[in-house]
C-alpha positions in Angstrom: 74.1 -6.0 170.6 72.2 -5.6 173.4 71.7 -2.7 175.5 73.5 -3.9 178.3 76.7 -3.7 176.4 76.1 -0.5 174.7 76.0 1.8 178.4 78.7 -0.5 179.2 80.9 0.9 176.0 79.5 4.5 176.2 80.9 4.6 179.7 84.4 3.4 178.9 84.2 5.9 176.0 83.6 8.5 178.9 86.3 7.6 181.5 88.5 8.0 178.3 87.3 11.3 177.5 87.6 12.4 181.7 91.1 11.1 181.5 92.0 13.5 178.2 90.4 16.5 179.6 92.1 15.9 183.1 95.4 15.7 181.1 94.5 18.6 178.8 93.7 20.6 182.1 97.5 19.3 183.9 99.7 20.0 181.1 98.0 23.6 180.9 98.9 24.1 184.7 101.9 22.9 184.9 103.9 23.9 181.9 104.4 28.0 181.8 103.7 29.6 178.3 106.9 30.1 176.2 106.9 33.2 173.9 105.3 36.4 173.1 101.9 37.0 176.0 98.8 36.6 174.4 97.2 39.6 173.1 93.9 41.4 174.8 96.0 42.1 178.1 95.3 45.7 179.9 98.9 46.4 178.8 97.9 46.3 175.0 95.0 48.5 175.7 96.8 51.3 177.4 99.7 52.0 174.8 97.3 51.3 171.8 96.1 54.3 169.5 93.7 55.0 167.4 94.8 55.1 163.3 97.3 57.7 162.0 95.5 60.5 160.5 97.2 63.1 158.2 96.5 66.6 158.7 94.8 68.4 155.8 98.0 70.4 155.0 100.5 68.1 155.5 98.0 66.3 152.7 98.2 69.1 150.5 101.7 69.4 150.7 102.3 65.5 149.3 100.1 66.4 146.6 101.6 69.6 145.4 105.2 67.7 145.5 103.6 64.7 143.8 102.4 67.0 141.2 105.4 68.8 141.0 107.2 65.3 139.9 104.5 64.5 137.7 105.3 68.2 135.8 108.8 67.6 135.9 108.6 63.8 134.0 106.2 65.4 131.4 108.7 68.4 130.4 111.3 65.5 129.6 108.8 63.6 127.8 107.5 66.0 126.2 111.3 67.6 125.4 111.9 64.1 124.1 108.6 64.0 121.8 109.6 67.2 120.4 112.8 66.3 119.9 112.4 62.9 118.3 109.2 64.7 115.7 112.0 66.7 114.6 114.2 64.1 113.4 111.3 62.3 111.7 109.8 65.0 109.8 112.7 65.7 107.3 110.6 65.0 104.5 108.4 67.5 102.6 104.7 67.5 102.7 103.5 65.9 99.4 102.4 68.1 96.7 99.2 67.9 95.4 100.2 67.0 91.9 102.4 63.6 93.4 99.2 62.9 95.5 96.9 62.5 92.5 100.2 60.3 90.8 100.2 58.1 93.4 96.5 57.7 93.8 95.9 56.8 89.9 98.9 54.5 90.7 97.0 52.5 93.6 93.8 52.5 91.7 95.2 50.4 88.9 97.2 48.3 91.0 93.9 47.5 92.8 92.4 47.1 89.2 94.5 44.4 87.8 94.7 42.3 91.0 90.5 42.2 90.5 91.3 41.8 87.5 93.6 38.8 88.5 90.9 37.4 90.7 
């Protein structure tokens, strides 16, 4: 290739580019924009504020009323715990006699299976 034939190629390559940009440009003029307006118009500007900001009572008053809630689900759970303890601990505490039993028990349980092994 020569390059006599490459300018001649580069400048096709550029009428087809002026011909897409010309069309780009028409169909931008000529066809009005459908939908919501962009954003970044004065209009958004002037009814925009700034971010919502809570006021130190009103703060203090959701966090007394979110403790409040909290104190209330721990009284049921709590009521609940107590109640449930209750029915679990019908049996006596072992005596100190039955504790030394059952120890002497274990130890020659674990005895024979070393024994065993």
């Amino acid at each position: 290739m020569d390059a006599a034939s490459i300018v001649v190629q580069l400048k096709q390559e550029l009428a087809r580019i002026d011909q897409a940009i010309s069309a780009l440009e028409q169909i931008g003029q000529t066809a009005p924009r459908r939908g919501r307006p962009p954003k970044g118009g004065q209009s958004a500007q002037a009814g925009r504020r700034g971010p919502r900001t809570m006021s130190a009572a009103a703060r203090a008053r959701i966090a007394a009323a979110q403790r409040a809630r909290w104190a209330k689900q721990k009284g049921q759970a709590a009521r609940a715990n107590v109640a449930a303890k209750k029915t679990v601990s019908k049996r006596a505490p072992m005596s100190p006699a039955a504790k030394k039993k059952l120890s002497a028990m274990m130890k020659a349980r674990w005895a024979a299976r070393k024994k065993a092994a």
